[in-house]
C-alpha positions in Angstrom: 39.5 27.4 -32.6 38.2 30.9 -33.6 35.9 32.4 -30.5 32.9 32.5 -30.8 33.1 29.5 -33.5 30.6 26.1 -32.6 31.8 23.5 -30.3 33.3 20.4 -32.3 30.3 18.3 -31.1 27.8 20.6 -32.8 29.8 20.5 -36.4 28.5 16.7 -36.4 25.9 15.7 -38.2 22.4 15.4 -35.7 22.3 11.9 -36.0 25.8 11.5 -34.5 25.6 13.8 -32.1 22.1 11.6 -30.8 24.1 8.6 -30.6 24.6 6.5 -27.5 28.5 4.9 -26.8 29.1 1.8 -27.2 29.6 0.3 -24.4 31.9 -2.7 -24.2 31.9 -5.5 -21.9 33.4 -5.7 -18.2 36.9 -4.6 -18.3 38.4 -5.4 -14.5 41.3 -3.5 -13.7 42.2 -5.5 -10.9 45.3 -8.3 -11.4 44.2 -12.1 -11.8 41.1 -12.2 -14.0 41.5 -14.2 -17.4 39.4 -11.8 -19.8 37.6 -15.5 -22.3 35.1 -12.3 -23.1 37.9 -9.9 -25.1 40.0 -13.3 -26.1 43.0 -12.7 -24.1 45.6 -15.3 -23.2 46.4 -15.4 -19.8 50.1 -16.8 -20.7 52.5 -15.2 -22.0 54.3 -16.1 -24.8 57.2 -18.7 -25.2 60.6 -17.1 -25.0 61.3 -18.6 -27.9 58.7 -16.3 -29.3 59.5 -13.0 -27.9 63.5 -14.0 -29.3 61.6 -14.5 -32.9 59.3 -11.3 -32.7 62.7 -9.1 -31.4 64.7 -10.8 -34.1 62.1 -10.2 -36.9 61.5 -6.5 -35.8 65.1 -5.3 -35.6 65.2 -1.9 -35.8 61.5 -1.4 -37.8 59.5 -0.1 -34.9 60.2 3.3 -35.8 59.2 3.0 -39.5 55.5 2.9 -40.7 54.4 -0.6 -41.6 53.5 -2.0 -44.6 50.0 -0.5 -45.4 48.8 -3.8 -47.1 50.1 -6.0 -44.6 51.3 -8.1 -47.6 53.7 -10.4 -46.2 50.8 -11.7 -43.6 48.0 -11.9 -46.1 50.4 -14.2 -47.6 51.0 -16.1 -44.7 47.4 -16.3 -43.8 46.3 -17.2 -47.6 48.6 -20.1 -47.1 47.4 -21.5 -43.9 43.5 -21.5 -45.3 44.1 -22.2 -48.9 43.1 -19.1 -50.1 44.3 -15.8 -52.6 46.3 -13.4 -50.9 43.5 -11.1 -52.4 40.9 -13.0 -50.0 42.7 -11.6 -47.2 42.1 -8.2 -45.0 43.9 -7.3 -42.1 42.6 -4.9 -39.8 43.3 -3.9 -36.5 41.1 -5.9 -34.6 37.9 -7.5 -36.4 36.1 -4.1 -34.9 37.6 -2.4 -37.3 37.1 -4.6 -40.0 33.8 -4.5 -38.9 33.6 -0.9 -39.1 34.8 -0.5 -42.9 32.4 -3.4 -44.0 29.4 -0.8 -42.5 31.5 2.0 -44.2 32.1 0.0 -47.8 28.1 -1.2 -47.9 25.9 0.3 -45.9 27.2 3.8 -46.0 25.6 6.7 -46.2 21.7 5.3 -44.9 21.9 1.8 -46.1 20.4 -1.2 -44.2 22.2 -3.5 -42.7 21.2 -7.1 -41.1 21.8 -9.0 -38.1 20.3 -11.1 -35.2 19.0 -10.3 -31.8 20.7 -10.7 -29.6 23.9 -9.9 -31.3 27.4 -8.5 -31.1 26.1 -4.4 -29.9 28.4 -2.5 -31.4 26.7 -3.3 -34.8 24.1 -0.9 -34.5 26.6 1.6 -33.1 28.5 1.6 -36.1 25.3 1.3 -38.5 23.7 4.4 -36.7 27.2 6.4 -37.4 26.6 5.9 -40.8 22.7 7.1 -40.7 22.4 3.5 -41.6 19.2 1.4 -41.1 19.2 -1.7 -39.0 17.5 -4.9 -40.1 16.7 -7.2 -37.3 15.6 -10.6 -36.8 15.0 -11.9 -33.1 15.9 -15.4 -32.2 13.4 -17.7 -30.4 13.9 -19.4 -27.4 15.4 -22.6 -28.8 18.1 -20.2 -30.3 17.6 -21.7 -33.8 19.5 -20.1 -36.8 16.0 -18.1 -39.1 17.6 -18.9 -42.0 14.1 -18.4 -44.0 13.8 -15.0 -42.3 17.5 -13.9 -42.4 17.6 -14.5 -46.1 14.6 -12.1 -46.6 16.0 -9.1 -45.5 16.9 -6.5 -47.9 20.7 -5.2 -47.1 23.8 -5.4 -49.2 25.3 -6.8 -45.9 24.1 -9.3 -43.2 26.2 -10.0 -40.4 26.2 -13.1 -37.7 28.0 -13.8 -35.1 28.6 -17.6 -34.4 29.3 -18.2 -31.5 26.6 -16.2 -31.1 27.4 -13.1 -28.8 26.2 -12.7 -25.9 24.6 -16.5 -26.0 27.5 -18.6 -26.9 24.9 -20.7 -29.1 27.3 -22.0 -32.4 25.5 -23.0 -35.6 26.4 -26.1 -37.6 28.3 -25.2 -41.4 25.2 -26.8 -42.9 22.9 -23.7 -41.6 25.4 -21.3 -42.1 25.9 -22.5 -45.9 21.8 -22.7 -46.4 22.0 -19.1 -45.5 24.9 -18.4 -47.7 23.1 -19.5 -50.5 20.0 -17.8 -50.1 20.7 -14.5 -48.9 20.9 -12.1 -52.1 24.0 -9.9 -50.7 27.0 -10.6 -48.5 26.9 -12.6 -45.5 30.0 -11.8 -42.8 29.6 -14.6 -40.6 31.6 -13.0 -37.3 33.8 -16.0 -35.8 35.9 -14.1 -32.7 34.9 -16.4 -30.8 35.5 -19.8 -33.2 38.0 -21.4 -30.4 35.4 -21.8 -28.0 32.7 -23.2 -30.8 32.6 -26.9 -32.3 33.0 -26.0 -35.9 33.5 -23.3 -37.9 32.4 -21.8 -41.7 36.3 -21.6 -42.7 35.6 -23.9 -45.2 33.1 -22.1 -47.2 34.7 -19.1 -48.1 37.4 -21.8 -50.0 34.6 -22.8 -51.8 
């Protein structure tokens, strides 16, 4: 860098530089904890599994992958019915999460979501100078469907389970919401293995 030039934190824009971390949740470094909070499997895989991965990688690791991850859209358009254009792999649903705020909200948009909620949403909607919609749970933890569907954003998101609660909501709310919310509802499953249901089913339909 040129002296006498600016830091690299004051070429960002003010609302960036006023931004807290996210902070994610407790990450133990000591041995023996089973992580349910980041979805880790305590087990390893079968060694039938690691022979499969070696045998399917060959030699590839060196080479960039394929930027559309085409042959696993594929394979995950088969498993849930669906188009291979219906399918996006990211790395991690963060950064999925991350592009949807990008692709809809960017540039000082509004985006929607409960309270509580999964906290790096407003991280990633203050990044983009974005404006954050909010509608607070009750006590009883009922889904506002009414209240949800009324807010004015291009994208809503909900986490179900809900994060940090646990609280699932029944496919019947979820597709009452669906219908009525007037933009594009990412209902945010990570933690679907540990719910009852899940709203797989309506994006088919």
């Amino acid at each position: 860098m040129k002296t006498g030039a600016p830091s690299p934190a004051a070429l960002a824009p003010e609302h960036v530089r006023a931004l807290h971390a996210y902070t994610p949740g407790l990450q133990p470094a000591e041995p023996g904890w089973v992580k349910l909070n980041t979805n880790e499997n305590p087990y390893p895989p079968s060694p039938r599994v690691e022979e499969a991965i070696r045998r399917e990688l060959g030699d590839v690791l060196r080479l960039y992958p394929d930027p559309r991850s085409t042959k696993l859209r594929k394979a995950f358009a088969r498993l849930h019915g669906l188009q291979e254009a219906n399918v996006i792999v990211g790395n991690g649903s963060d950064d999925v999460l991350n592009l949807l705020v990008r692709a809809f909200a960017g540039g000082g948009g509004n985006v929607g979501f409960t309270l509580p909620s999964y906290s790096l949403y407003p991280v990633l909607v203050a990044i983009e100078h974005g404006r954050s919609r909010v509608i607070e749970f009750d006590r009883q933890m009922t889904l506002p469907v009414e209240a949800l569907s009324e807010i004015a954003a291009p994208v809503l998101f909900l986490t179900s389970p809900n994060a940090p609660t646990g609280v699932g909501f029944p496919t019947a709310e979820i597709e009452s919401l669906a219908g009525a919310f007037h933009g594009l509802l990412v209902v945010d499953e990570a933690y679907a293995d540990f719910a009852r249901e899940n709203a797989m089913g309506l994006v088919v339909r």
